[in-house]
Each structure stands twice: as structure tokens, then as C-alpha cells.
LOSE-174461 format. One record per atom (N, C-alpha, C, CB): residue number from 1; residue in one letter; atom name; z, y, x. Coordinates in Angstrom, 2 decimals, decimal comma. Atoms other than C-alpha are relative to their C-alpha. Glycine has a CB too. Layout:
<sites>
NUM	A	CA	Z	Y	X
...
</sites>
This chain:
<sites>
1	X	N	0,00	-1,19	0,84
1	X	CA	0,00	0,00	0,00
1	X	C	0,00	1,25	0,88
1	X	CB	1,22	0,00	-0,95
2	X	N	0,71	-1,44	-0,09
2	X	CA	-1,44	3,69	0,91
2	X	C	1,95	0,61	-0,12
2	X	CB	-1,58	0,53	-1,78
3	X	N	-0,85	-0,98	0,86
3	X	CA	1,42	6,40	1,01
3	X	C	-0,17	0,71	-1,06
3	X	CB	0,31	0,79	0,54
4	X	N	0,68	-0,57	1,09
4	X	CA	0,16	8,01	-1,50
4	X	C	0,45	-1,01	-1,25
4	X	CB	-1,69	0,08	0,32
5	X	N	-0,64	0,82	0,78
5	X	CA	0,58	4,99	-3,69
5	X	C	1,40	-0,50	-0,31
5	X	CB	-0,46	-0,73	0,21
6	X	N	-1,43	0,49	-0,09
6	X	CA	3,84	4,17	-2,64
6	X	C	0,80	1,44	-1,16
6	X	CB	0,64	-0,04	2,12
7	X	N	-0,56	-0,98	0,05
7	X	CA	4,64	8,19	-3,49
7	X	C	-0,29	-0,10	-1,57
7	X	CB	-0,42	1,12	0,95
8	X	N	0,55	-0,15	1,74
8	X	CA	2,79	7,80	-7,08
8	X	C	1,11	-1,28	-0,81
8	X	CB	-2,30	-0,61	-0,23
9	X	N	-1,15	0,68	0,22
9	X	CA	5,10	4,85	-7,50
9	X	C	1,07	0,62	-0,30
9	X	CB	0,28	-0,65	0,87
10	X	N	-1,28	-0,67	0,53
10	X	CA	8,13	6,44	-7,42
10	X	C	-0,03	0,83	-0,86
10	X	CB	0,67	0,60	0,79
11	X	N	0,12	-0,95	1,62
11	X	CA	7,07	9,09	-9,59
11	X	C	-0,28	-0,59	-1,02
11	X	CB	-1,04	1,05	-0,17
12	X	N	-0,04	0,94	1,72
12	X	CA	6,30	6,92	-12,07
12	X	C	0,75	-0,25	-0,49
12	X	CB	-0,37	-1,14	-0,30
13	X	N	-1,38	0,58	0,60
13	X	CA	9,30	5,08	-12,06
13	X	C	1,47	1,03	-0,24
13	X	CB	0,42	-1,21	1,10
14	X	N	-0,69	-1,38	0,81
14	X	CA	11,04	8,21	-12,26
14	X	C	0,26	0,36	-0,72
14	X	CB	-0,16	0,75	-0,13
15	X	N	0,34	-0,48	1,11
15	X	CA	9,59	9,23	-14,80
15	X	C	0,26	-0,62	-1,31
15	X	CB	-1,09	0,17	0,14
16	X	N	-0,52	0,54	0,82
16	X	CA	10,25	6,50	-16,82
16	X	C	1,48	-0,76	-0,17
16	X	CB	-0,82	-0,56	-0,12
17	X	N	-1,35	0,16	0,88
17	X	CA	13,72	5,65	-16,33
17	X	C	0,57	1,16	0,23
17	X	CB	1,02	-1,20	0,35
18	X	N	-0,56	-1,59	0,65
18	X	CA	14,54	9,56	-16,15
18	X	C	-0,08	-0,04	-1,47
18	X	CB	-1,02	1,44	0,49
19	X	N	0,46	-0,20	1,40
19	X	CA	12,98	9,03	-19,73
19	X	C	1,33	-0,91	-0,74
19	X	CB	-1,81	-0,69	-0,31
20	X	N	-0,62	0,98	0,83
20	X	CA	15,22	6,11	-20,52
20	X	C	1,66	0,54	0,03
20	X	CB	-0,31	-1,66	0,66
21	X	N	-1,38	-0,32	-0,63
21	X	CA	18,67	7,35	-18,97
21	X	C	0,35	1,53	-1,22
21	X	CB	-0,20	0,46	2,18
22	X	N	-0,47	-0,49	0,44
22	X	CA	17,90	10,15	-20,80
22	X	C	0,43	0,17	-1,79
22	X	CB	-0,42	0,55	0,63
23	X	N	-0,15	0,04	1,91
23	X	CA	17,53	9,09	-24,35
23	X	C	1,02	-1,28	-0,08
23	X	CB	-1,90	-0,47	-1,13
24	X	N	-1,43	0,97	0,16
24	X	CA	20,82	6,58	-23,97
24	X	C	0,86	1,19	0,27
24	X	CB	0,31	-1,51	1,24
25	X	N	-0,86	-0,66	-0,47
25	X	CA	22,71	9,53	-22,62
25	X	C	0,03	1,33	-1,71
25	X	CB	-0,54	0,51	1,84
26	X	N	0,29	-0,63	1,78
26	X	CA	21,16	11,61	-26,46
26	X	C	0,89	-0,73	-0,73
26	X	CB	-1,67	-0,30	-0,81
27	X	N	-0,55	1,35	1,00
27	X	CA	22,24	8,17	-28,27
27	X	C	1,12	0,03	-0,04
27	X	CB	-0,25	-1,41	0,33
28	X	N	-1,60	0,53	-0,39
28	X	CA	25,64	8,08	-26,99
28	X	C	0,45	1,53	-0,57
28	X	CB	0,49	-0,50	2,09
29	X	N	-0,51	-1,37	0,60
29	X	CA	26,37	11,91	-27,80
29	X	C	0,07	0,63	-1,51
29	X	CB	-0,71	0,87	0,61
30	X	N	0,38	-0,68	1,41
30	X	CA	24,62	12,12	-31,30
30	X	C	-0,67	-1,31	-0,16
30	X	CB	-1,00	1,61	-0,15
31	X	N	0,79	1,55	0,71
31	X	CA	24,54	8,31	-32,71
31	X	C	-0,80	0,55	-1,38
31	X	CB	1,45	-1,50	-0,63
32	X	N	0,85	0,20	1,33
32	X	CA	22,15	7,80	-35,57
32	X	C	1,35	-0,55	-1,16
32	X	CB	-1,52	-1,43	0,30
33	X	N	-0,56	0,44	1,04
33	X	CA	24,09	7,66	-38,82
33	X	C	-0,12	-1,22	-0,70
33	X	CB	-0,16	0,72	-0,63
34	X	N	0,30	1,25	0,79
34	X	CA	24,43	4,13	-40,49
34	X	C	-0,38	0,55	-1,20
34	X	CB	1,17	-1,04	-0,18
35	X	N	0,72	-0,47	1,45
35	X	CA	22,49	4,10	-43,72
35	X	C	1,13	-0,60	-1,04
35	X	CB	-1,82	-0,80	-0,32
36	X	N	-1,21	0,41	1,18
36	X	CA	24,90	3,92	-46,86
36	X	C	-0,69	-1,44	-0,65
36	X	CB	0,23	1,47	-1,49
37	X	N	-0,02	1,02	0,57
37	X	CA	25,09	0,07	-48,15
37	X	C	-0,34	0,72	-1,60
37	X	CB	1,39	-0,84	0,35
38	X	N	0,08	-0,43	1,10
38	X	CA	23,58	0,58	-51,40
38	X	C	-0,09	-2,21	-1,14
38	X	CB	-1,71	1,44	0,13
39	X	N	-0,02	1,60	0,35
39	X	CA	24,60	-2,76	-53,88
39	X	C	-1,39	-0,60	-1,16
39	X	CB	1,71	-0,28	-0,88
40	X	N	0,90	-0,08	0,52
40	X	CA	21,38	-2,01	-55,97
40	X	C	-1,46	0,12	0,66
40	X	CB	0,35	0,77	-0,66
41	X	N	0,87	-0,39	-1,24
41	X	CA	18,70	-2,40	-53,31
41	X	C	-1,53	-0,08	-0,63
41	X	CB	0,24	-1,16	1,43
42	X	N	1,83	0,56	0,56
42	X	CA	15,86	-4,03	-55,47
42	X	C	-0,36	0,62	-0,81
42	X	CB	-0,39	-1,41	-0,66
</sites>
């Protein structure tokens, strides 16, 4: 592998678990509301 490739590598993977780290770190601050059990569903 090229430096260049190696360098596009890391930015990639960067990029995608910067992406991931940062939408668990959203999740954890501001969970999604459970949906109200409704006993009439059908």
C-alpha cells in the first residue's frame, strides 16, 4: 500500500467511527422515548 492509501484509510475510518462514537454519545444523552403500550393495537 501507497502512502497516500494508507493516509485515505485512516480518514475513512475516522470518519466512520467519529460518525458512530458520535451518535452513541447523542443516544446516551437524549434516549428515544419508548412508544406507549397501547392494549388495542389491531
Amino acid at each position: 500500500m501507497s502512502t497516500s492509501a494508507v493516509v485515505m484509510m485512516i480518514v475513512a475510518m475516522a470518519i466512520v467511527w467519529g460518525g458512530l462514537v458520535a451518535a452513541i454519545i447523542k443516544l446516551r444523552s437524549h434516549p428515544d422515548e419508548p412508544e406507549p403500550a397501547d392494549g388495542d393495537a389491531g
